[in-house]
C-alpha positions, 0 to 999 in steps of 0.5 A, spaced: 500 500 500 503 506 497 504 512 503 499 517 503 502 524 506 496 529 509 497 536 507 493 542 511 490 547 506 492 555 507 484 557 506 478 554 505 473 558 502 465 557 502 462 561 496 455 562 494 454 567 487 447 569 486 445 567 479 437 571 480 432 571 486 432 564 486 438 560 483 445 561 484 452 556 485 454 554 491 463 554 491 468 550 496 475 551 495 481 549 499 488 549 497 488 546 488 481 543 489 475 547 486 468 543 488 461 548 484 455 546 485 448 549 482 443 551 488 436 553 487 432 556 494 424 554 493 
């Protein structure tokens, strides 16, 4: 089994971007990684 080193990450960032009233994308990133997701509030 190969060794897996653990990296703490320099930020992390949770964003919501607002697209219109009701839609937008949700954003989380931390050190390379970038995750989006689109959000809709009813």
């Amino acid at each position: 089994m190969p060794a897996t080193r653990l990296m703490d990450a320099e930020q992390f960032t949770i964003l919501i971007e607002p697209k219109d009233e009701r839609r937008g994308t949700l954003t989380m990133a931390w050190g390379t990684f970038r995750w989006t997701a689109p959000i809709v509030v009813q």
